[in-house]
N, C-alpha and C positions, 0 to 999 in steps of 0.2 A: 484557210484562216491565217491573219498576220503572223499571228506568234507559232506556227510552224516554219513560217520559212528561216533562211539562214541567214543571218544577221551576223557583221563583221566585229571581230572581238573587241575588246578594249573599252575604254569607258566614253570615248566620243561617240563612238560607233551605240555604245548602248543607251547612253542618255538620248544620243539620234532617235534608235527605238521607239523610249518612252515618249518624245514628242511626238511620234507619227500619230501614236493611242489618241492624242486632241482630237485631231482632224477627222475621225472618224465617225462617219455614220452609224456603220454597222458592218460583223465582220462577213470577208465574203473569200473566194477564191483566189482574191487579187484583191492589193489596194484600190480601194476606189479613188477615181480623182478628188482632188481638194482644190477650189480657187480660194479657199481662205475665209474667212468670216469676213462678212460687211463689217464699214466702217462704223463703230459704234463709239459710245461713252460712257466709260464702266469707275464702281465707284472702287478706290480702295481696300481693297480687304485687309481686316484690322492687322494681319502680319506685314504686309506691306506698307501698311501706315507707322507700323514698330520700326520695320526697317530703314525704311526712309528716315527717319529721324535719327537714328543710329550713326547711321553712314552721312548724314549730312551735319549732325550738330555730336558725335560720340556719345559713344557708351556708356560714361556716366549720365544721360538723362534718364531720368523715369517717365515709364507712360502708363500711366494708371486711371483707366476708368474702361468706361462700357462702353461697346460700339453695335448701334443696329445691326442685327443679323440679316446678311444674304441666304437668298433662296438660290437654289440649285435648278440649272436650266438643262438639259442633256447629259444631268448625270455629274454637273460639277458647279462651284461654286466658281468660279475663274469665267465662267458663259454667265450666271445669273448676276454679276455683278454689272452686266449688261443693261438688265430692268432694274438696278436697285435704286432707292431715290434715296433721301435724309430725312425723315419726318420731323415735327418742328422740336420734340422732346430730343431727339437724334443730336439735331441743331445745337442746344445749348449742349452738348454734351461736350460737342467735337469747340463747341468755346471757351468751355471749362479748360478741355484737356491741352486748347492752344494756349488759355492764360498760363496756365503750369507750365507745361513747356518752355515757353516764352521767358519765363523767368527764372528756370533751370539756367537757358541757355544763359543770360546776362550774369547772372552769379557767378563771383570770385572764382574759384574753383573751374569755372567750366568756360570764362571767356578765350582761354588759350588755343581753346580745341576749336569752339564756334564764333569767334566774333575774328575778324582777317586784320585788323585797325585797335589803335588809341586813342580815345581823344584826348586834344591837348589838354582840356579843361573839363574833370569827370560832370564839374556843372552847370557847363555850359555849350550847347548849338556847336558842332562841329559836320559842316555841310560834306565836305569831303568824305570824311570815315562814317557818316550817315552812309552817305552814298555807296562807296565799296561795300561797305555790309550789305544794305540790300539789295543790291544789283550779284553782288556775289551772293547769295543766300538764295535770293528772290530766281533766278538761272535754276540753281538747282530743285529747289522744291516745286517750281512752273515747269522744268522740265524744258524752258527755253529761256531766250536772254527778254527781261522784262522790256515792256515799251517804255518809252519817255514819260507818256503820262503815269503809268503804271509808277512808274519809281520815284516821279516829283510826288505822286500821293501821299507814298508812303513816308517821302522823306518830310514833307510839309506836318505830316500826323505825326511823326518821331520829335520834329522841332517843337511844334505847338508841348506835347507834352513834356518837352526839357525845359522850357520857358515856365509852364505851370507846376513843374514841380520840381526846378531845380537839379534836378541829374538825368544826365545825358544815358544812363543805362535804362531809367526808366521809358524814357523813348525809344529805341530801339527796343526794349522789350514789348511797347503795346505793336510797332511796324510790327514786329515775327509775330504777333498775337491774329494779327488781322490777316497775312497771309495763308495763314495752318487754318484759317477760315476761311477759305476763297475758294469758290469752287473749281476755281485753275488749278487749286493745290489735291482737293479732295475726291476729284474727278479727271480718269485718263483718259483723254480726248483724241479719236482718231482723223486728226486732222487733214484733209484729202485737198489737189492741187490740181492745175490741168497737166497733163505728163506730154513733154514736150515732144519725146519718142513715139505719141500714141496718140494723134488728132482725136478729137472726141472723145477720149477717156479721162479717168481721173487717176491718181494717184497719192501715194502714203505723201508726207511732207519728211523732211527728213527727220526734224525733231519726233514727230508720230512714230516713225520706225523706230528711231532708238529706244522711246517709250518701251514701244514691245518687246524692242530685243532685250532692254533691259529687265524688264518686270518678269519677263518670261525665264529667263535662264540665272540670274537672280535674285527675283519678289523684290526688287527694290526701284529706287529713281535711277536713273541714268547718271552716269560720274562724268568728271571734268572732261577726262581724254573723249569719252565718248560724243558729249553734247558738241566738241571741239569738231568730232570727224564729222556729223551732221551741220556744222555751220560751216564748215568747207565744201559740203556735198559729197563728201565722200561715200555717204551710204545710199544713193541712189540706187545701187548695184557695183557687180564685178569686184574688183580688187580691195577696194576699202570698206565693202559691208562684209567680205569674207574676211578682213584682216581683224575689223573687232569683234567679229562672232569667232574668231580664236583667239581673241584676247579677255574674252568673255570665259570662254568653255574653261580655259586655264588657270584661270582665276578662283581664289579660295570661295568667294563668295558664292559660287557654281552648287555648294553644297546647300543655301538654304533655295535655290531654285528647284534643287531637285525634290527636297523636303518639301517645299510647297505643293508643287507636283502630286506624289503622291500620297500628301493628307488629303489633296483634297481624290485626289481619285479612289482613294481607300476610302474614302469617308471620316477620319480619324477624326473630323471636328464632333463628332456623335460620343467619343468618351467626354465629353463637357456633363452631356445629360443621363449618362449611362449607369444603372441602379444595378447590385445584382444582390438577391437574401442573404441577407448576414448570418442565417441559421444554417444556411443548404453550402456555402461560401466563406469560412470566417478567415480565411487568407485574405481575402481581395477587397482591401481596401483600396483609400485615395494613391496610398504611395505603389501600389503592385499596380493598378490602372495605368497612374502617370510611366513608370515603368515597362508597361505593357507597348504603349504607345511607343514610346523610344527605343523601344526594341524592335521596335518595325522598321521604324526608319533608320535605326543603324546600321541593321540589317540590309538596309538596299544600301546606304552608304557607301559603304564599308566593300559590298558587290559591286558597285558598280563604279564608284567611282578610286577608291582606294586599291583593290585591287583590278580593275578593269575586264571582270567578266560578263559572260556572256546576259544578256538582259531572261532569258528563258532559264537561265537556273535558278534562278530565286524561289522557281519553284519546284524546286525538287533539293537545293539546300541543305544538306543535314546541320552548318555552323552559323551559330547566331550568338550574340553577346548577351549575356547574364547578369543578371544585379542580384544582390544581396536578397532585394525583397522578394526578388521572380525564380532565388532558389528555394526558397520554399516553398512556393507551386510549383516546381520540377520533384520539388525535394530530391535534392541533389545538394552537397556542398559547393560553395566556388572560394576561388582564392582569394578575390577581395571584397569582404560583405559591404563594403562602402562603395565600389566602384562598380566597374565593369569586368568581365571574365568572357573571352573569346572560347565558346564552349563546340565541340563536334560531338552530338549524338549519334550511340550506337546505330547500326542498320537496320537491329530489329525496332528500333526505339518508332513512337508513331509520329515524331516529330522529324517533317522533315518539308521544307518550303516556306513560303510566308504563311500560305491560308491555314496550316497546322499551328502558329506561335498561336502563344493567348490573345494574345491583341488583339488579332485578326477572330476567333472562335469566342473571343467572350464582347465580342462589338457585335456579332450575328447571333447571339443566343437569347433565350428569353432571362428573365432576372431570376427564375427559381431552380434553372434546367437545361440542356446542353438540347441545342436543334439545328440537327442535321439538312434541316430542309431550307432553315434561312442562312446558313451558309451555303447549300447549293446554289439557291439564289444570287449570294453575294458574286460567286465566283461566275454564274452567268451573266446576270448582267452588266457586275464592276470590270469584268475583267475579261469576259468577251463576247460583248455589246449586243447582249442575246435580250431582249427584252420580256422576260416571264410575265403571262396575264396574269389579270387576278384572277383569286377561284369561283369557280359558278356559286352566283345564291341559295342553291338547291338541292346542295347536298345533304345526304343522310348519317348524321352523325352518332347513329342509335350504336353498332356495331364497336367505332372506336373507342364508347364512352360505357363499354358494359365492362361485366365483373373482367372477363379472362383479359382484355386489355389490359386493366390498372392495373392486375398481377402479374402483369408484364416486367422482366426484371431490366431491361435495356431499350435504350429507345431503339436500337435495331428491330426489336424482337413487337413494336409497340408500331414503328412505321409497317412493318408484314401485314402483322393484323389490319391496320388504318387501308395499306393496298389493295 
């Protein structure tokens, strides 16, 4: 099985790891080969639609509303966004949330970060600083350099509305209205070429690869240097697609790629919906959940990429970081009830690994009661790629449901009986 063999330290080497888990079938004696997923067209998923926006127009924007849920294809939401489509409620949502946007970005405050130009006259047609905006803007969010027609659109649509309403922001803010609508923007597109090395075959286009390479070790759009090394050819292969995939891994932003990663392979998007009795539970509310969750992934963090160990200890682990609200489910004190606390549980303690935090045992349990059996599960099939059937129709469930069960005082002593 993969995660026996011996994996080279460090945090390249372990994120390396974690990317092999995609590719995977199912586990076996050896890695199976991987030619990679067909060429598809996958829609956004709503952190990478956060991100994108971030890193293209900064952090002071707000992105606030609702986005259609992906379905999960092999186990992850990164495959199912494959089949995902926009339905037409979906539609006005993602128009809502570009009008907002759009008009974040033009406001005082925030022209510095996202607009590249001034015009000379805030109320009147300036063709030029049209232009640089969204040729510059329109790159980044396409993910390539717009066409000609592409950009006189936009810019004819910017002009028309600086003419009807007098200010030139408001035109550019409906252009970025109607791009964060475009399905160039809201869909990654694996755009395939004829590959000149390979008579008959196809291949990635170079903007398609940085796509991936970015979204993937990132969750974001592609950045300048990158789209640059693609419009040079550099990432065809050899020297220049290894040079920004370690300009990538070295990058701060490497942290919410990995986060992405494994939310989505933990499943961590399920504390969204996750209920547990407030009578059987009166710790665990919204803020011990949200805490729950962050604790997972600091936890790998913090492993893998901070100190750069080994990808197989996480589970076996005794230190993980503590918040105020998650020491009172330890009940344990920590040093800053507002913060974080880098905590090492004793040996005999039962805490030791991811699948031991809360996060992980109260995401596989029922909402009134601690089960052992859907965490077995989790850690089969999430974690190695064991596909558990469902149970036969036909079972007899007279035995588990009589008196000497429910006087069962542990569910250890309550699965014996059920065996």
């Amino acid at each position: 099985m993969i995660l026996t063999r011996t994996f080279a330290r460090g945090w390249l080497g372990a994120f390396a790891t974690a990317a092999v888990l995609t590719v995977l079938a199912g586990c076996a004696q050896r890695e199976p080969d991987a030619a990679g997923p067909p060429p598809a067209m996958r829609r956004l998923t709503e952190q990478q639609y956060r991100n994108t926006i971030r890193d293209v127009f900064g952090p002071g924007i707000s992105v606030v509303g609702r986005f259609d849920p992906l379905s999960r294809e092999g186990g992850l939401m990164a495959v199912g966004a494959s089949k995902a489509s926009i339905t037409p409620s979906g539609f006005e949502r993602f128009g809502e949330l570009a009008e907002s946007i759009a008009s974040q970005v033009v406001a005082p405050a925030n022209r510095d970060y996202g607009l590249p130009c001034t015009p000379a006259d805030a109320k009147a047609i300036d063709d030029a600083c049209t232009r640089q905006i969204f040729s510059g803007t329109g790159r980044l969010l396409y993910r390539r350099a717009l066409t000609e027609a592409e950009l006189a659109r936009f810019v004819a649509l910017g002009d028309k509305v600086t003419t009807t309403l007098g200010d030139f922001y408001e035109g550019i803010s409906f252009g970025l209205a109607a791009m964060l609508q475009s399905p160039e923007f809201l869909f990654v597109a694996d755009v395939t070429e004829a590959d000149p090395q390979a008579p008959g075959k196809m291949r990635l286009t170079a903007h398609a690869r940085a796509a991936r390479l970015s979204y993937f070790l990132w969750d974001s759009t592609p950045d300048d240097a990158l789209l640059a090394a693609a419009e040079k050819g550099e990432l065809d292969g050899g020297d220049g697609l290894a040079k920004q995939t370690r300009r990538l891994l070295e990058s701060p932003r490497l942290e919410h790629g990995v986060r992405a990663f494994f939310s989505d392979l933990l499943t961590l998007d399920a504390f969204d919906h996750m209920q547990k009795d407030a009578a059987i539970y009166p710790s665990f509310g919204l803020t011990v959940a949200d805490d729950a969750r962050e604790q997972l992934l600091r936890t790998i963090v913090q492993h893998l990429l901070v100190e750069g160990e080994d990808y197989r200890e996480l589970f076996t682990t005794r230190r993980a970081p503590v918040s105020g609200a998650l020491g009172m489910i330890y009940q344990m004190p920590v040093k800053d009830p507002n913060g974080w606390t880098e905590v090492e549980f004793p040996k005999d303690s039962p805490y030791r690994g991811i699948v031991t935090l809360p996060g992980f045992s109260a995401l596989h349990s029922h909402a009134g009661r601690s089960s052992p059996t859907l965490r077995g599960r989790a850690v089969r099939e999430l974690l190695m790629c064991q596909r558990v059937p469902d149970p036969p129709s036909n079972i007899d469930f007279t035995q588990f449901n009589n008196a000497s069960t429910t006087k069962a005082s542990t569910a250890r002593e309550r699965l014996d009986i059920h065996n």
